[in-house]
C-alpha atoms as an extended CHARMM CRD file, in Angstrom:
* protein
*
       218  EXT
         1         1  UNK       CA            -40.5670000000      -43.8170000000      -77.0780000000  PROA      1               0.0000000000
         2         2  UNK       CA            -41.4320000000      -42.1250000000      -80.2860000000  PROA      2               0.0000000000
         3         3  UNK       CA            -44.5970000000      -40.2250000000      -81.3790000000  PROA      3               0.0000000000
         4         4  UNK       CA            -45.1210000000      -42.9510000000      -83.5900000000  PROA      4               0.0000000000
         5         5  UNK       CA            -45.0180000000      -45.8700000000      -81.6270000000  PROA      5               0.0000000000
         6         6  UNK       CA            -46.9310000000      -43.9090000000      -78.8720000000  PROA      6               0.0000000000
         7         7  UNK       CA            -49.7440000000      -43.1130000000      -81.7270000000  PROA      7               0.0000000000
         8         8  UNK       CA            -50.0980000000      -47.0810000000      -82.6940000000  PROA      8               0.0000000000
         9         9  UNK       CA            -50.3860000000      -48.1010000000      -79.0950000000  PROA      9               0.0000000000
        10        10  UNK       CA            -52.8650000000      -44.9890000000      -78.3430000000  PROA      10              0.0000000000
        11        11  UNK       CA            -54.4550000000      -46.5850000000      -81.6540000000  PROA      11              0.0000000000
        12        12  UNK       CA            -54.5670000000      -50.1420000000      -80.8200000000  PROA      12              0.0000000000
        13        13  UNK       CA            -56.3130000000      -49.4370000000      -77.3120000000  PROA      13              0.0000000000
        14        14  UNK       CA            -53.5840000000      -48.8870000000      -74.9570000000  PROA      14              0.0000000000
        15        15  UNK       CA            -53.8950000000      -46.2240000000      -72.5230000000  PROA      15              0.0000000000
        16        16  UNK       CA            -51.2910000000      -43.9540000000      -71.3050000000  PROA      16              0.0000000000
        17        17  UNK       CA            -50.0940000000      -44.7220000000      -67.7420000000  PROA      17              0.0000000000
        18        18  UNK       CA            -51.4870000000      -42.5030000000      -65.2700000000  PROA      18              0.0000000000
        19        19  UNK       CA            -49.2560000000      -39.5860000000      -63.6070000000  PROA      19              0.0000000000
        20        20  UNK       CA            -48.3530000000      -40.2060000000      -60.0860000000  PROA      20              0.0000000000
        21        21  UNK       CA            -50.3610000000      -37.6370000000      -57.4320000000  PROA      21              0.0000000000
        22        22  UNK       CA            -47.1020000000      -35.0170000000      -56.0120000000  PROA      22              0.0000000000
        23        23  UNK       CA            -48.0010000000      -34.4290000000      -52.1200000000  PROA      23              0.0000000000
        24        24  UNK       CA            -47.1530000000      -31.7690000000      -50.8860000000  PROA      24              0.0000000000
        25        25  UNK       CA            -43.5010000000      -32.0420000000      -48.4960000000  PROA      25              0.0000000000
        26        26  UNK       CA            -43.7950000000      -31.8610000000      -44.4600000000  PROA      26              0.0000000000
        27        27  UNK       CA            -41.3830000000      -31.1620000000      -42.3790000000  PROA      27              0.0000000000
        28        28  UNK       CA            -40.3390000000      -33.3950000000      -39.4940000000  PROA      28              0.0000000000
        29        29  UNK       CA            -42.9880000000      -32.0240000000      -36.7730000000  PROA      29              0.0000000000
        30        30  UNK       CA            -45.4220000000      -33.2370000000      -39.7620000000  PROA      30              0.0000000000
        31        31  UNK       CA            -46.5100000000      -29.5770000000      -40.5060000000  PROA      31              0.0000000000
        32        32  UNK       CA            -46.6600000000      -28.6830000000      -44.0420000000  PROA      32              0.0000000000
        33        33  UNK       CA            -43.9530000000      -26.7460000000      -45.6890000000  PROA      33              0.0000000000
        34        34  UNK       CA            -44.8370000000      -23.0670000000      -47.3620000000  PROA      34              0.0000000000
        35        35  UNK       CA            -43.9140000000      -23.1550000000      -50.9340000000  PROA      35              0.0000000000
        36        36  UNK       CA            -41.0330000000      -21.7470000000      -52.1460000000  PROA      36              0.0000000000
        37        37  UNK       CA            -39.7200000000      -18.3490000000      -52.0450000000  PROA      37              0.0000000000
        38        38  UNK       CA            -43.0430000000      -17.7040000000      -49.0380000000  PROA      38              0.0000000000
        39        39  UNK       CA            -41.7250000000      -15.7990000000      -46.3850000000  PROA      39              0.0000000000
        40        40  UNK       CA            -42.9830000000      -17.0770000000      -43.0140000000  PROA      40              0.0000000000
        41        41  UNK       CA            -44.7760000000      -15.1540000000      -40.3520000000  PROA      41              0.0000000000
        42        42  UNK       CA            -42.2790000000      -13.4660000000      -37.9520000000  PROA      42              0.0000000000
        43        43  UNK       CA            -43.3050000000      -13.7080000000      -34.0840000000  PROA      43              0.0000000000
        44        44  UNK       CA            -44.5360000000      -10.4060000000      -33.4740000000  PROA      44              0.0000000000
        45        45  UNK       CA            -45.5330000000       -9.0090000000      -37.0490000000  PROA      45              0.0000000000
        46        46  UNK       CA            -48.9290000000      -10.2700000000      -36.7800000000  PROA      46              0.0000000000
        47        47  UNK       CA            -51.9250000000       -8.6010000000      -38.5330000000  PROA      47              0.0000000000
        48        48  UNK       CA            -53.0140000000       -5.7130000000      -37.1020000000  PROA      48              0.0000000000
        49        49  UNK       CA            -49.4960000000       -5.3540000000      -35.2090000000  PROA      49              0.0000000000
        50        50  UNK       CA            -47.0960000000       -2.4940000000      -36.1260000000  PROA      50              0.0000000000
        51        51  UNK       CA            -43.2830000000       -2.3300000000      -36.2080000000  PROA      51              0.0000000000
        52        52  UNK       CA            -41.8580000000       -1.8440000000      -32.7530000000  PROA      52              0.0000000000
        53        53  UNK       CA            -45.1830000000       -2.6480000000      -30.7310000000  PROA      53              0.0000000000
        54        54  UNK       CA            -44.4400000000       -6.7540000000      -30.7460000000  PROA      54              0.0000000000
        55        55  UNK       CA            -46.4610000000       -7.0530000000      -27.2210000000  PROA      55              0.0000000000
        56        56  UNK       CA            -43.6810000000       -4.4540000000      -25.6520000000  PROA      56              0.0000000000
        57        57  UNK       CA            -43.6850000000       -0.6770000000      -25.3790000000  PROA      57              0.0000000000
        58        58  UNK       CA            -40.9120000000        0.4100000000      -27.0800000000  PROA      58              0.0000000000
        59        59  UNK       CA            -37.5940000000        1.8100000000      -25.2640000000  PROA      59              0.0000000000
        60        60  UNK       CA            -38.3770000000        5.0810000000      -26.0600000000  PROA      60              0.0000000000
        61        61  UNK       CA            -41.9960000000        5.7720000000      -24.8900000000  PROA      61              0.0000000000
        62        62  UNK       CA            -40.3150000000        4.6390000000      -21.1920000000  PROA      62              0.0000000000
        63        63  UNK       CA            -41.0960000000        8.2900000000      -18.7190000000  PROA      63              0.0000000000
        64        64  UNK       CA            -37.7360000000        9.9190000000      -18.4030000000  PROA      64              0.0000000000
        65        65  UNK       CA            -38.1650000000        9.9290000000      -14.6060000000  PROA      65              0.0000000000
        66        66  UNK       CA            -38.4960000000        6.0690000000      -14.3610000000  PROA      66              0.0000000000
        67        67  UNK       CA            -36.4010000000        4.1200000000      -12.5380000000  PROA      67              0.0000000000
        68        68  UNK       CA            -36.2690000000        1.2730000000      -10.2100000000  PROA      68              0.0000000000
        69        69  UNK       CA            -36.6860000000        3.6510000000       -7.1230000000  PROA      69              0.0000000000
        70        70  UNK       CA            -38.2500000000        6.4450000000       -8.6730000000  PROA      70              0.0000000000
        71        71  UNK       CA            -37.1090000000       10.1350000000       -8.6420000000  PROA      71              0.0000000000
        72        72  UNK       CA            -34.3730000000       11.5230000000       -6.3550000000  PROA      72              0.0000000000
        73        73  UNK       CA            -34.9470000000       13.5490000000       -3.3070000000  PROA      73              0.0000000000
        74        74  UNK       CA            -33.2590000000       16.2500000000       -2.5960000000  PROA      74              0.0000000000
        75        75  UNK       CA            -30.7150000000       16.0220000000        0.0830000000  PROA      75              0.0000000000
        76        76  UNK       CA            -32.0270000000       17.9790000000        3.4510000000  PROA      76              0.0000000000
        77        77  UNK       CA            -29.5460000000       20.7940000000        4.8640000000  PROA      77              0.0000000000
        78        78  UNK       CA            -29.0480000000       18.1800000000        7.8910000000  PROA      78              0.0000000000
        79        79  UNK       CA            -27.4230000000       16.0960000000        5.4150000000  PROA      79              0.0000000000
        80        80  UNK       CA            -25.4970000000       18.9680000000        3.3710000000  PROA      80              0.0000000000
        81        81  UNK       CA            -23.7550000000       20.0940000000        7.0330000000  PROA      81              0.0000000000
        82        82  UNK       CA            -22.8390000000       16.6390000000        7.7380000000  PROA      82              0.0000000000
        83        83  UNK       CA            -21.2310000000       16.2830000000        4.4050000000  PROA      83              0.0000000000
        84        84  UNK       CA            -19.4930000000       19.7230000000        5.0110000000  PROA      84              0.0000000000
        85        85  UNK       CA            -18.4710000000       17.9760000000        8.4580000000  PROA      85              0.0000000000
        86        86  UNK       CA            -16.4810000000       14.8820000000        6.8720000000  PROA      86              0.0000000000
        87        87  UNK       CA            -14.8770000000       16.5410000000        4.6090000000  PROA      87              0.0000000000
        88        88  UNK       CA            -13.5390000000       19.1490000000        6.8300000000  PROA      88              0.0000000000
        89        89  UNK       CA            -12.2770000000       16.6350000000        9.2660000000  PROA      89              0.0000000000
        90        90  UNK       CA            -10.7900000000       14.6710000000        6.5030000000  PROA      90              0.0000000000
        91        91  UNK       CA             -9.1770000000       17.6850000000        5.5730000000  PROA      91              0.0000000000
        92        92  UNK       CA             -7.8100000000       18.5230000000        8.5810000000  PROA      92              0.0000000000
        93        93  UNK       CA             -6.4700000000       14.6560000000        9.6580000000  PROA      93              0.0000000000
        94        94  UNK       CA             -4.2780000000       14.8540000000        5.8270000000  PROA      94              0.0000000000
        95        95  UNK       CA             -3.0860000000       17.9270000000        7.0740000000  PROA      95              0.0000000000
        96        96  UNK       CA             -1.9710000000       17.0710000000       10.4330000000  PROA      96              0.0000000000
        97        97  UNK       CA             -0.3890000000       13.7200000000        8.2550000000  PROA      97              0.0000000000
        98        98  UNK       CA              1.2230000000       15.7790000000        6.3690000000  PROA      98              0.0000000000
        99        99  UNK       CA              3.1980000000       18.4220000000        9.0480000000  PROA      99              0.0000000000
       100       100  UNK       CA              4.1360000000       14.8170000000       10.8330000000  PROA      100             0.0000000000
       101       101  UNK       CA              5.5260000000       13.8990000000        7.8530000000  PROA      101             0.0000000000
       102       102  UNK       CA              7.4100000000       17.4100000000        7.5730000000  PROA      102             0.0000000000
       103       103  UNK       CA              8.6560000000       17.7850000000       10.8260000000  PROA      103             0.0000000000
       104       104  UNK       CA             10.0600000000       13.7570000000       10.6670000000  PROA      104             0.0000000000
       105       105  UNK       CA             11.9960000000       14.6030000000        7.4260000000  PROA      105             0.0000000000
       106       106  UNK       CA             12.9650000000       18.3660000000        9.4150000000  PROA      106             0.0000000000
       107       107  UNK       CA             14.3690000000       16.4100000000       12.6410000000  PROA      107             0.0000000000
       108       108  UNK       CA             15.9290000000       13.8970000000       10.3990000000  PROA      108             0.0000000000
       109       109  UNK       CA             17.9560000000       16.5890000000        8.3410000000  PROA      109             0.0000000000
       110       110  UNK       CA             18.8020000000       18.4210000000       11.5490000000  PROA      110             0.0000000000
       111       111  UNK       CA             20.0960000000       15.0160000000       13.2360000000  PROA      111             0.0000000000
       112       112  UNK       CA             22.1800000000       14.9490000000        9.7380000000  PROA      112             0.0000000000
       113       113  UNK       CA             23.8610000000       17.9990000000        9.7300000000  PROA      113             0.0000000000
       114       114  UNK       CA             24.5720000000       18.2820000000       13.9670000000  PROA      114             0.0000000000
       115       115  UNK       CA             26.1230000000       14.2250000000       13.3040000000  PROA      115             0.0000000000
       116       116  UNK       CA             28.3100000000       15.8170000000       10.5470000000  PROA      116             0.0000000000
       117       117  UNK       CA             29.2220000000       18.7950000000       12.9890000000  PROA      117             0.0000000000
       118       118  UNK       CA             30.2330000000       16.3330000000       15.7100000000  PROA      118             0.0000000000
       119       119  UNK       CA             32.3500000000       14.7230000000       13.2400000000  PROA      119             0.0000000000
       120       120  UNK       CA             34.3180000000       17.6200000000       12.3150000000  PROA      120             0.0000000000
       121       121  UNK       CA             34.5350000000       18.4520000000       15.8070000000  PROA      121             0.0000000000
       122       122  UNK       CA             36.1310000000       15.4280000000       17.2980000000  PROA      122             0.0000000000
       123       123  UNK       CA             38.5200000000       14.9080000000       14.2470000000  PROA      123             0.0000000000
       124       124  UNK       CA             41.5040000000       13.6880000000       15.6600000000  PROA      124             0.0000000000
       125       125  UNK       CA             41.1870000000       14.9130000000       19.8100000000  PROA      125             0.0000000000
       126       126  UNK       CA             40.3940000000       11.6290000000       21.1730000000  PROA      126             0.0000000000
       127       127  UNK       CA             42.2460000000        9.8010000000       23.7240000000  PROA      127             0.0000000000
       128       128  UNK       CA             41.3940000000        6.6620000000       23.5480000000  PROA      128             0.0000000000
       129       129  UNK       CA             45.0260000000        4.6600000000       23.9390000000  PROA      129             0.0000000000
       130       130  UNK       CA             45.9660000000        1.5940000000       21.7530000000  PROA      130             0.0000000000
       131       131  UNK       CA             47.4730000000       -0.5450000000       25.0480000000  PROA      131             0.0000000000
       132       132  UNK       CA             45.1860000000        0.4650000000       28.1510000000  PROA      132             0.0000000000
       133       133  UNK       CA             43.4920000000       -2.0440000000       29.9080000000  PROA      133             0.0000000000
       134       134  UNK       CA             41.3900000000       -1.2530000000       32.3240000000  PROA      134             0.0000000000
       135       135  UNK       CA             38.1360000000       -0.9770000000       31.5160000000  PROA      135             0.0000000000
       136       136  UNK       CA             35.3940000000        0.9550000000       32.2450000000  PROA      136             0.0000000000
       137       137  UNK       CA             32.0410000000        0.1540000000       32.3560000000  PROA      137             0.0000000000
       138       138  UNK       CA             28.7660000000        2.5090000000       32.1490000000  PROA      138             0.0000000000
       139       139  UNK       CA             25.5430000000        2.4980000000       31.0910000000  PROA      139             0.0000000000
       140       140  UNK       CA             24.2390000000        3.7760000000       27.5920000000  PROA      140             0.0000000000
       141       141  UNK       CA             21.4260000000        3.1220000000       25.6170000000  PROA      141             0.0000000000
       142       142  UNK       CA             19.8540000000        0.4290000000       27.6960000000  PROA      142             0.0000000000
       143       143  UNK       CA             22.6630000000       -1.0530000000       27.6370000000  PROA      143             0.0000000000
       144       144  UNK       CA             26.1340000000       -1.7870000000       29.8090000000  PROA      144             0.0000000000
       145       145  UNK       CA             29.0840000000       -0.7000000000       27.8170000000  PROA      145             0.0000000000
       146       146  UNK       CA             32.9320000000       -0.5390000000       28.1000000000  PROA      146             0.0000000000
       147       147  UNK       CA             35.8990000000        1.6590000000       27.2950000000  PROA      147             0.0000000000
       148       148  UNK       CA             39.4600000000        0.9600000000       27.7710000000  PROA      148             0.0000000000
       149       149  UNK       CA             41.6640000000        3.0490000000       29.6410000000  PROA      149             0.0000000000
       150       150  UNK       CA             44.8510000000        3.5680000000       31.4360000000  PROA      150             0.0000000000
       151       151  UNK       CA             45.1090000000        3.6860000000       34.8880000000  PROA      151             0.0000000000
       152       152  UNK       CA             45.6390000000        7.7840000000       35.1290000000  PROA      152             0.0000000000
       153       153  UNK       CA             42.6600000000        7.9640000000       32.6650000000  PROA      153             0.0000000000
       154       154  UNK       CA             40.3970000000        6.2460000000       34.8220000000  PROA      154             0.0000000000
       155       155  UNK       CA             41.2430000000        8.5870000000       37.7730000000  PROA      155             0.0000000000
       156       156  UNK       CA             40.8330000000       11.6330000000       35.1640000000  PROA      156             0.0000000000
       157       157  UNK       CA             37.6130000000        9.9730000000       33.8820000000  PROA      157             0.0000000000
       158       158  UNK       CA             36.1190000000        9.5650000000       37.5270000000  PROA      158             0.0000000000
       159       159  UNK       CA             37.1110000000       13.1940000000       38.7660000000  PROA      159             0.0000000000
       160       160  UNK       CA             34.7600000000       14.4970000000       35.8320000000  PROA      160             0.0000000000
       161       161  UNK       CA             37.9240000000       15.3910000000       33.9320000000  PROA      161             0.0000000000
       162       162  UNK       CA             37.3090000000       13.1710000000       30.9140000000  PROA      162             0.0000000000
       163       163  UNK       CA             34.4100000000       11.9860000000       29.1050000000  PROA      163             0.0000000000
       164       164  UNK       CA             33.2320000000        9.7750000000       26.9140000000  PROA      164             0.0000000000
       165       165  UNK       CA             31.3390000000        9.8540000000       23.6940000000  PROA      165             0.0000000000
       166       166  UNK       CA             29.6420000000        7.7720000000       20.8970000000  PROA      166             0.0000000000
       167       167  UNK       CA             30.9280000000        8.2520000000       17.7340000000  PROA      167             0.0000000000
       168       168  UNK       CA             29.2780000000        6.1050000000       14.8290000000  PROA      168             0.0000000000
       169       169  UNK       CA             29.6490000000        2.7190000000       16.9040000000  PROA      169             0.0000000000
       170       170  UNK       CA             32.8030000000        3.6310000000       18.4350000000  PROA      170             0.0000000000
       171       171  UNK       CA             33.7140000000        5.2670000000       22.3380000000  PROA      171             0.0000000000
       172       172  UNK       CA             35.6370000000        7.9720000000       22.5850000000  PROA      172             0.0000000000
       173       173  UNK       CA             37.5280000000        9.1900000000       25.4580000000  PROA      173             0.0000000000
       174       174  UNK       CA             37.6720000000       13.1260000000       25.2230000000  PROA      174             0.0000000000
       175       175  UNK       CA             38.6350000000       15.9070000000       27.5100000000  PROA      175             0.0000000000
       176       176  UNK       CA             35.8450000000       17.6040000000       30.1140000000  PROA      176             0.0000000000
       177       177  UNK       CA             35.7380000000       20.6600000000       27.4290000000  PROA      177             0.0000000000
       178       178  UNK       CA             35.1570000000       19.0910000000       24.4150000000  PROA      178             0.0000000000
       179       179  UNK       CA             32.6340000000       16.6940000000       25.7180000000  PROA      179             0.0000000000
       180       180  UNK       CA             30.9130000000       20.3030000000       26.8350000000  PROA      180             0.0000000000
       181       181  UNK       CA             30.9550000000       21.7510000000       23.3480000000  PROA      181             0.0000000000
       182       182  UNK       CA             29.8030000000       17.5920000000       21.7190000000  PROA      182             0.0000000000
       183       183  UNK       CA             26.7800000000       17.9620000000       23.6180000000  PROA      183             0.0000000000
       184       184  UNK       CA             25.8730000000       21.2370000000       22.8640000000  PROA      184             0.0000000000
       185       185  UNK       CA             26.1520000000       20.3540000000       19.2950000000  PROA      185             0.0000000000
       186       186  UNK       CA             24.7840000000       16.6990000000       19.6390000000  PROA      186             0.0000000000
       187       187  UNK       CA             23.5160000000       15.8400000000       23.2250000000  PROA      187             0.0000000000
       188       188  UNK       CA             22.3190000000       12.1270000000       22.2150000000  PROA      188             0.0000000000
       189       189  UNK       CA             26.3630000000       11.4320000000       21.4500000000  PROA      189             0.0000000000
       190       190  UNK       CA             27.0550000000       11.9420000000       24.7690000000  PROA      190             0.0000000000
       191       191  UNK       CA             27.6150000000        8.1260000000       26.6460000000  PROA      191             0.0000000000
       192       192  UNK       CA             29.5180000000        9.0740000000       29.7920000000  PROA      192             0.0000000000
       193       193  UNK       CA             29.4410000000       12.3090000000       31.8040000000  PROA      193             0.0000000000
       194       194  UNK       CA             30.7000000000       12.1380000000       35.3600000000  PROA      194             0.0000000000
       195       195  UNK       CA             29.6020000000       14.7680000000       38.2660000000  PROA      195             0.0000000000
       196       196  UNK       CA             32.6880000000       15.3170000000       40.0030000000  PROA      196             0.0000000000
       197       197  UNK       CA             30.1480000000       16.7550000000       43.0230000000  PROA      197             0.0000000000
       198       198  UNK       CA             27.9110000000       13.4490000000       42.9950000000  PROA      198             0.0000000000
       199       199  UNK       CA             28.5700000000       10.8050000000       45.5750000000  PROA      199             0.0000000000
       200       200  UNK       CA             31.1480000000        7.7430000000       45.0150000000  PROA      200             0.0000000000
       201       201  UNK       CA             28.0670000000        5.7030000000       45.5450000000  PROA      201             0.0000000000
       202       202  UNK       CA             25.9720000000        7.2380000000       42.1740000000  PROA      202             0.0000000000
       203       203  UNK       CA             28.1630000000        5.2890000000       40.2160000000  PROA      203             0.0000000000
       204       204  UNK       CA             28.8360000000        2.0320000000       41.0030000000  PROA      204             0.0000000000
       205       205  UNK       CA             30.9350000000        1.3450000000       37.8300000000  PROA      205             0.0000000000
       206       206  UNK       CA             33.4560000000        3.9830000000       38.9160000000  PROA      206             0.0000000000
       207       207  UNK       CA             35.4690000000        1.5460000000       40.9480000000  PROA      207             0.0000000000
       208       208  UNK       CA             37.5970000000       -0.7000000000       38.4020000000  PROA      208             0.0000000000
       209       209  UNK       CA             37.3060000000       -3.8860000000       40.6170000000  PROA      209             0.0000000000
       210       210  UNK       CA             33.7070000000       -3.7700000000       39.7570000000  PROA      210             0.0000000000
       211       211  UNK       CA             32.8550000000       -7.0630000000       38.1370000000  PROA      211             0.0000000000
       212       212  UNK       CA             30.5670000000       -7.3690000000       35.3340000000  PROA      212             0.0000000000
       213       213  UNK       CA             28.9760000000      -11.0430000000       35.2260000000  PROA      213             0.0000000000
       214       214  UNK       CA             30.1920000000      -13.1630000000       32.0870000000  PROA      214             0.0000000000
       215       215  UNK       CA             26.9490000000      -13.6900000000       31.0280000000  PROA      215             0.0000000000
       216       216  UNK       CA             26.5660000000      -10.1210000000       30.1480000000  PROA      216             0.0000000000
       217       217  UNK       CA             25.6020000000       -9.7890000000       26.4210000000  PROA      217             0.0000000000
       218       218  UNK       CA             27.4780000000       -6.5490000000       25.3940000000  PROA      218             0.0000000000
C-alpha cells in the first residue's frame, strides 16, 4: 500500500491494524530460551565459584603420600633374610639344572665318540656266516635274542671262545679277544659273553635243542 492511500484511509477514520504481541520462544521442557548470542551457566562456574574448585579439590592439592593403603612400611630384616633365602635356593636349583644338563650333553658326546670307536674296531672281523643255521639264543636288553651259527661256532661260542656283540641293530659273532678290547671301549655293546668256568646249568640257552616257544615276540 502506498503512503498515499495509507494517508486517505488514516484521514477518513480508519485505524491502522494493531501489531501482533512476539512471545518470547520455549523450549520443549517449557523453560524459556536465553536470547541470542547469551552464554548459559556452566555446572560448576557458579558465582562465587573459581576455576578448578567445581565442588572437587583439584588433582593437584591431593598429599603426595596418599594412597588407598597409605604409606609403605619398611620391610623388617626377618623379611630381607627370607628374601636373601629364595633367591639363593633358586640360585642354586638353576645351577644344579644346569650341570644336569651338562653332564647329559657330556655322556651323550662320550657315548658318540666310544660308538664311532667300536665301529672302526669291528670293521670287517666278524664271523657271522651267510649259511649257518643253528641258532643261538640269549638274553639282551630285556629281551630273548638270536644269532645264527654253525655247528663248530656254537661249540666255540659255548667254550667262551667267541662272543657276541651289538652293532647298530645287528649281532655280531667275534673272537674271545676282540669282544675283550669292544667292551673296554663300549661295555653296553656287549650282548653275549660266556664264562667258560660257569656251570652248564647258568645258561640254559647253551644247549641248541633248547626250544624257544612260538609265541615269543622277538
Amino acid at each position: 500500500m502506498s503512503d498515499t492511500l495509507r494517508d486517505q484511509l488514516l484521514g477518513l477514520g480508519f485505524k491502522p491494524a494493531p501489531k501482533p504481541e512476539r512471545k518470547p520462544e520455549t523450549r520443549r521442557d517449557g523453560r524459556p530460551q536465553g536470547k541470542p548470542g547469551q552464554a548459559r551457566p556452566q555446572a560448576g562456574n557458579k558465582p562465587g565459584n573459581k576455576p578448578g574448585h567445581a565442588g572437587k579439590p583439584a588433582h593437584g592439592n591431593k598429599p603426595a603420600h596418599a594412597g588407598p593403603q597409605g604409606p609403605r612400611k619398611p620391610r623388617s630384616q626377618e623379611d630381607i633374610d627370607l628374601a636373601k633365602a629364595y633367591a639363593i635356593r633358586a640360585q642354586r636349583e638353576k645351577d644344579e639344572r644346569i650341570e644336569a644338563e651338562r653332564q647329559k650333553q657330556e655322556e651323550a658326546r662320550l657315548r658318540r665318540e666310544a660308538k664311532a670307536r667300536l665301529d672302526e674296531l669291528l670293521k670287517d672281523k666278524a664271523l657271522n656266516v651267510a649259511d649257518a643255521d643253528i641258532a643261538r639264543h640269549f638274553p639282551y636288553g630285556g629281551k630273548i635274542k638270536r644269532i645264527y651259527v654253525t655247528a663248530d661256532q656254537l661249540k666255540a661260542l659255548n667254550a667262551g671262545q667267541l662272543g657276541v656283540l651289538q652293532q647298530n641293530g645287528r649281532y655280531l659273532l667275534v673272537t674271545a679277544e676282540l669282544l675283550a678290547e669292544a667292551e673296554a671301549v663300549f661295555a653296553p655293546a656287549v650282548a653275549l659273553k660266556i664264562d667258560p668256568d660257569a656251570p652248564a646249568e647258568a645258561d640254559p640257552y647253551a644247549d641248541p635243542m633248547y626250544q624257544v616257544p612260538d609265541d615269543l615276540v622277538w
